[in-house]
Structures are given as structure tokens and as C-alpha cells.
Backbone bond lengths (Angstrom), bond angles and torsions (degrees), N, CA, C in turn:
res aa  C-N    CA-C-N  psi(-1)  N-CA   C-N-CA  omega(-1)  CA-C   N-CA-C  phi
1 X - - - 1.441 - - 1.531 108.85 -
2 X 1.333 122.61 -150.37 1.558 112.97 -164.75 1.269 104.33 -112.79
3 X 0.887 124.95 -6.74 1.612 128.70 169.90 2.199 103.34 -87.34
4 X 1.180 86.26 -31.29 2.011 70.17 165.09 1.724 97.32 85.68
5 X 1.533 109.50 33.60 1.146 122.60 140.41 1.802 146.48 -109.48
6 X 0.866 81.19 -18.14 2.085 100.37 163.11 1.141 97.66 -66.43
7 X 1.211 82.87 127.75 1.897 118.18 157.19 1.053 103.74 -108.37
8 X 1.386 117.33 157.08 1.604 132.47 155.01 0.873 124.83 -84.85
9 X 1.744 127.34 91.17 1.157 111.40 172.70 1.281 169.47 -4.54
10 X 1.872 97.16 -55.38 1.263 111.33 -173.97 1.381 99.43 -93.65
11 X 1.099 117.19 9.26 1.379 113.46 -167.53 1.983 114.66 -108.48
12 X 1.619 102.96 -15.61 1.216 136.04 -152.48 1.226 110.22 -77.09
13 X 1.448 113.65 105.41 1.944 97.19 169.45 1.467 117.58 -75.63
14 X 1.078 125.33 162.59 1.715 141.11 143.37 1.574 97.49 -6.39
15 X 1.446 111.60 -82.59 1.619 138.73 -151.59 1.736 95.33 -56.50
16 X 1.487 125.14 -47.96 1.131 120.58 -138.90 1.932 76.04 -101.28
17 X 1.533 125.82 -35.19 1.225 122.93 179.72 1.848 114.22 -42.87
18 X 1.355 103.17 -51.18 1.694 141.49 179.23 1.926 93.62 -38.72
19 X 1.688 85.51 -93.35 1.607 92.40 170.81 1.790 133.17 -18.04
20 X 1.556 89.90 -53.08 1.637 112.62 -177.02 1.562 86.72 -41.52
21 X 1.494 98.70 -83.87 1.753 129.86 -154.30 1.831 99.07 -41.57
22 X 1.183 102.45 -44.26 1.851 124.29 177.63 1.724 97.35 -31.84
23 X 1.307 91.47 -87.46 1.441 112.22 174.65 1.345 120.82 -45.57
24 X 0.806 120.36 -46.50 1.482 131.52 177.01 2.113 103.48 -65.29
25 X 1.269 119.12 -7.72 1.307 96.64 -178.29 1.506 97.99 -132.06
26 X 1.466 107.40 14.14 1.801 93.24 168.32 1.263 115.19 -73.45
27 X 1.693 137.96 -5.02 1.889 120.91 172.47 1.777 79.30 -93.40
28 X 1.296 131.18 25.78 1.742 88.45 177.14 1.682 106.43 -138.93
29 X 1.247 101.98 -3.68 1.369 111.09 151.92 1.216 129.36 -109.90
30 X 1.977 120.36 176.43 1.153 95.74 -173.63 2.040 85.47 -102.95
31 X 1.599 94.83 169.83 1.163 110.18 -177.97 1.778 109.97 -38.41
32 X 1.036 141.56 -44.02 1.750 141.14 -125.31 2.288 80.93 -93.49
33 X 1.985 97.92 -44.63 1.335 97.75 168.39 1.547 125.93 -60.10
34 X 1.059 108.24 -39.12 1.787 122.59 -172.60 1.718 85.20 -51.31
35 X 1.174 106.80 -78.51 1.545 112.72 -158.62 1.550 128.90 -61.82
36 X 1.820 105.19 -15.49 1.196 92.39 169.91 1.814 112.06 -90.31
37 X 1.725 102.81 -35.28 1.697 81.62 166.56 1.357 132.27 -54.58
38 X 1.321 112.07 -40.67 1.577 101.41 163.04 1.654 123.22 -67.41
39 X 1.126 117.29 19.05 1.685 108.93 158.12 1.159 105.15 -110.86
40 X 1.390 115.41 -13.59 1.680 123.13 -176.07 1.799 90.03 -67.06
41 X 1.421 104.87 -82.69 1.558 121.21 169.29 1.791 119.01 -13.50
42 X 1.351 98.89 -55.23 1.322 94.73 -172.24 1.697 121.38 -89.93
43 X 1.647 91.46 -23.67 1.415 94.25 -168.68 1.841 112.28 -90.05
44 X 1.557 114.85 -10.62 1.664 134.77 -157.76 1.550 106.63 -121.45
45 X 1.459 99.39 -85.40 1.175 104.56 -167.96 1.916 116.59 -79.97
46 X 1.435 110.66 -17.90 1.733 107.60 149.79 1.464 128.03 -14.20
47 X 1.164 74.51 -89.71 1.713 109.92 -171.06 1.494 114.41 -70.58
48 X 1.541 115.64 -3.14 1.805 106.95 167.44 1.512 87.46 -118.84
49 X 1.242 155.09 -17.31 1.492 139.41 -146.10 1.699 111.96 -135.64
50 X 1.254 101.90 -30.49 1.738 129.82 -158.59 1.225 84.67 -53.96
51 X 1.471 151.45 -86.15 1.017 126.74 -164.71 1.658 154.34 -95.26
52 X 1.950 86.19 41.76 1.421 107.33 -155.71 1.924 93.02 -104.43
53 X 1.644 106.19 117.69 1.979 106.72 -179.48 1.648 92.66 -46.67
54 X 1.302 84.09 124.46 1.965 107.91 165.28 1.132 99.62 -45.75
55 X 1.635 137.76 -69.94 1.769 120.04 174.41 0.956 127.08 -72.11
56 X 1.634 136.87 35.81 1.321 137.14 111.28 1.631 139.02 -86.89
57 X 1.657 97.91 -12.88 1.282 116.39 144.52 1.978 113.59 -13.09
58 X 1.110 110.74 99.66 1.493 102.28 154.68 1.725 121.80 -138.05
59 X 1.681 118.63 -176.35 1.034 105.33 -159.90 1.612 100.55 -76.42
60 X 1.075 126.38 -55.50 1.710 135.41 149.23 1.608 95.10 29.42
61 X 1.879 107.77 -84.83 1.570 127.30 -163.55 1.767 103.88 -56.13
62 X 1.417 95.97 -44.97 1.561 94.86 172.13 1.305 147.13 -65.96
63 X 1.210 86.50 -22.61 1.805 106.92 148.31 1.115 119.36 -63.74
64 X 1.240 109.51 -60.71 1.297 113.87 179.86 1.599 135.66 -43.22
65 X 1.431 89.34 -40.10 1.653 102.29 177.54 1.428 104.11 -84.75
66 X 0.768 132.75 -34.36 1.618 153.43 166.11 1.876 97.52 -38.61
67 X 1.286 115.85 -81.47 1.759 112.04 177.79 1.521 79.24 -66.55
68 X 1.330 173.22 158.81 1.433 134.61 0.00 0.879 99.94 -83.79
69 X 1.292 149.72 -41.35 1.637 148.24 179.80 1.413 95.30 -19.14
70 X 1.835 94.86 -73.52 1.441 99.46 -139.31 1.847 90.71 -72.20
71 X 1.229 119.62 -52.01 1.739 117.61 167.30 1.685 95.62 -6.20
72 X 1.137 114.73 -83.68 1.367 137.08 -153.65 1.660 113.57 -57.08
73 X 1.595 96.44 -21.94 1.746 90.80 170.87 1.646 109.37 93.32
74 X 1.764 104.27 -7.32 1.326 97.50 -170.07 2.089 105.14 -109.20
75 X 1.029 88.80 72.66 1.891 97.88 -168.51 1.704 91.84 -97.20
76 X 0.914 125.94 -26.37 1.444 84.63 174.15 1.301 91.56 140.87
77 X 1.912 121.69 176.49 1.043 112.16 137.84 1.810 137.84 -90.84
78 X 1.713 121.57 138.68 1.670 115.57 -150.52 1.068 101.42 59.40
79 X 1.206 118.99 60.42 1.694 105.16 164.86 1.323 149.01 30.24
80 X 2.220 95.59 24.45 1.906 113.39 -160.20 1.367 93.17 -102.69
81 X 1.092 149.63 5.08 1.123 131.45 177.83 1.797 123.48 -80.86
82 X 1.526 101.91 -31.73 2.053 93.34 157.46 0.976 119.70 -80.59
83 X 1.358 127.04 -19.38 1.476 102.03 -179.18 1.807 118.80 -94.68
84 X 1.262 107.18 17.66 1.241 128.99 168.42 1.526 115.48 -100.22
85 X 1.353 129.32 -30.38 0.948 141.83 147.60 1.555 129.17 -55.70
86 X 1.667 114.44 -39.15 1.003 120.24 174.71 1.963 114.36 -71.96
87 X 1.903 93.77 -47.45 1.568 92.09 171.20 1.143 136.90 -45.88
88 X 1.448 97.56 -46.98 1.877 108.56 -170.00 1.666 98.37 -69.33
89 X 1.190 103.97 -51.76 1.582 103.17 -156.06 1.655 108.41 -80.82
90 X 1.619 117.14 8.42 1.484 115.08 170.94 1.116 88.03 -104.74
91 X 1.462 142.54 -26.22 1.585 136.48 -169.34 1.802 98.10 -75.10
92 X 0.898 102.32 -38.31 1.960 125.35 177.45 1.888 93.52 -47.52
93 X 1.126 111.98 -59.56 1.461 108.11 -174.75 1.654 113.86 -93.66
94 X 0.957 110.13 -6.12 1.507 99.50 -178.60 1.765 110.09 -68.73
């Protein structure tokens, strides 16, 4: 759009969706939040989702990445990091 926030959907990965949303919430959080979703982002959901088109995005993959997380030992701290992953990125496709 004209402000130089539209994306193209069909065109849209996960990774670059992530980033968008990233950016988009540093005036609305406070910093300590900004930075841990983006380690969530970069360090979790990257590297299983990042380069999957957002409208092929389904809940299926999000599961999926969801048990390797936790498989993998890398859930987070309290165990909040999938189901933060699961929220955003089913709210992402709804």
C-alpha cells in the first residue's frame, strides 16, 4: 500500500511475515518483550517455518514444529515458548 507496509501475500514467507510483525511491535511493547520474541522468532520458529509461503502455512506444519521444539529440548523458558509460537502463527493464518 502507500505507506510501504503491504506485503504480498502469496508471495510471503513465514521468516519475512515474523520480521514484518517484529517490527511492527517495537512502539507497542516494552523492550525486555520485543527481544525475547525475537529470540523466540529467530532462534525456534526460523529455522523450522522461515521459509515455508505464509498461504501454505497450515496448522498440520505448526504442529509439527511445535513437537520438534519440544523433541529438541529447545521450548523455551517455563515451557512458553510453543505455545507462543503456536498462537501467533495460527493467528498468522486465520
Amino acid at each position: 500500500m502507500q505507506s510501504g507496509t503491504y506485503l504480498e501475500p502469496n508471495k510471503l514467507l513465514v521468516g519475512a511475515y515474523l520480521d514484518h510483525r517484529l517490527d511492527h511491535m517495537k512502539s507497542r511493547v516494552v523492550w525486555r518483550t520485543l527481544e525475547r520474541h525475537v529470540e523466540i522468532a529467530r532462534k525456534n520458529i526460523g529455522p523450522l517455518l522461515g521459509s515455508v509461503r505464509l498461504t501454505k502455512l497450515r496448522p498440520a506444519y505448526i504442529s509439527a514444529a511445535y513437537s520438534t521444539t519440544l523433541a529438541n529440548g529447545t521450548e523455551g523458558r517455563q515451557g512458553r515458548a510453543p505455545a507462543w509460537h503456536s498462537g501467533r502463527l495460527t493467528s498468522a493464518i486465520e
